[in-house]
N, C-alpha and C positions, 0 to 999 in steps of 0.2 A: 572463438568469441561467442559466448550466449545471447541470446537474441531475447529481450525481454516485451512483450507484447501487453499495453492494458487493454482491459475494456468495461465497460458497467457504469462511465459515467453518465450525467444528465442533468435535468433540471426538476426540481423536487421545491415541495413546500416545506416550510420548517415545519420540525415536528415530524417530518417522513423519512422513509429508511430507503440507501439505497444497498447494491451491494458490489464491492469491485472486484474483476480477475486481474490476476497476471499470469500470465502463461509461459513459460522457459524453454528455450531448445537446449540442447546438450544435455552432456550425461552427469555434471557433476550438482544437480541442482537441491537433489538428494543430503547431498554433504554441506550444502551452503547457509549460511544465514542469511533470510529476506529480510527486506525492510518496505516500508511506505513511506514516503514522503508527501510535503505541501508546498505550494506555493501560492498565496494568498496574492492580488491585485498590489503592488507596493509592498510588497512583502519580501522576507528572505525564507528560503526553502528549510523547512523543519521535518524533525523528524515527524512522524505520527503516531506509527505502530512498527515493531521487529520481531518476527520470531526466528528463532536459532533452529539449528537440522533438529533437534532432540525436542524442537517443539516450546522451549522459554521464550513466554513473550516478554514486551516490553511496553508500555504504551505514554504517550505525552499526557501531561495532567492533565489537557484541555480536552481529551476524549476519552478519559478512562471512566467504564461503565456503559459508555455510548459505542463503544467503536470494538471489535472482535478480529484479530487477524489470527489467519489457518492457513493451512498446506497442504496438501493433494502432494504425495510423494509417489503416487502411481502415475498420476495425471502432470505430474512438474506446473503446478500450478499452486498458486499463491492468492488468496482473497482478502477481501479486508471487507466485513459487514458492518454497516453506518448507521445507526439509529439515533432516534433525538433526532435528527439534522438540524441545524441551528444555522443562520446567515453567514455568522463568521465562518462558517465549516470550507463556505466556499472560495474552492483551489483548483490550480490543476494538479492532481495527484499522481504522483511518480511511485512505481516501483524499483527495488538495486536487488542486485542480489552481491552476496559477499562471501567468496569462497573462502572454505575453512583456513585458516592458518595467515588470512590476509587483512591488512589494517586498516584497509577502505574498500568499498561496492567496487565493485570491476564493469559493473555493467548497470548501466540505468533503460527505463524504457521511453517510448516518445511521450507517457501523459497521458491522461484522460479526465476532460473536462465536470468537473464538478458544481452546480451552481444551485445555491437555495436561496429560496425568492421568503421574504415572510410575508 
């Protein structure tokens, strides 16, 4: 089982950047597709940002432009850079990872608090 670790959230003003890790144990994270997730106060959890092992991202219309997700394949880590930050942005933010050839994340992490004040 991969162990998916966040960290880099906080409390920021709108208009400020933050920036998020996720960090992966095992060996297959290389081959996997990451993603980011949201989960907004009343909210249902969304997508945000994914990119695939070969590096294809993908991003919600509500952050593209704003929002950068990359990958550390030496490091098995996963980022997601936040700029703009805007009130709505605030979630707690999940990362999954989804090993190749499978039709859902296998693995999610515990979250990290996200919150913009305006």
């Amino acid at each position: 089982q991969v162990q998916l670790v966040e960290s880099g959230g906080g409390l920021v003003q709108a208009g400020g950047s933050l920036r998020l890790s996720c960090a992966a144990s095992g060996s297959i994270f290389s081959i996997s597709a990451m993603g980011w997730y949201r989960q907004g106060p009343g909210k249902q959890r969304e997508m945000v940002a994914t990119i695939t092992s070969r590096g294809t991202t993908n991003y919600a219309d509500s952050v593209k432009g704003r929002f950068i997700i990359s990958r550390d394949n030496v490091e098995n880590t996963v980022y997601l850079e936040m700029n703009s930050l805007k009130p709505e942005d605030t979630a707690v933010y999940y990362c999954n990872l989804k090993p190749i050839g499978a039709i859902a994340p296998s693995s999610w992490g515990q979250g990290t608090q996200v919150t913009v004040s305006s």
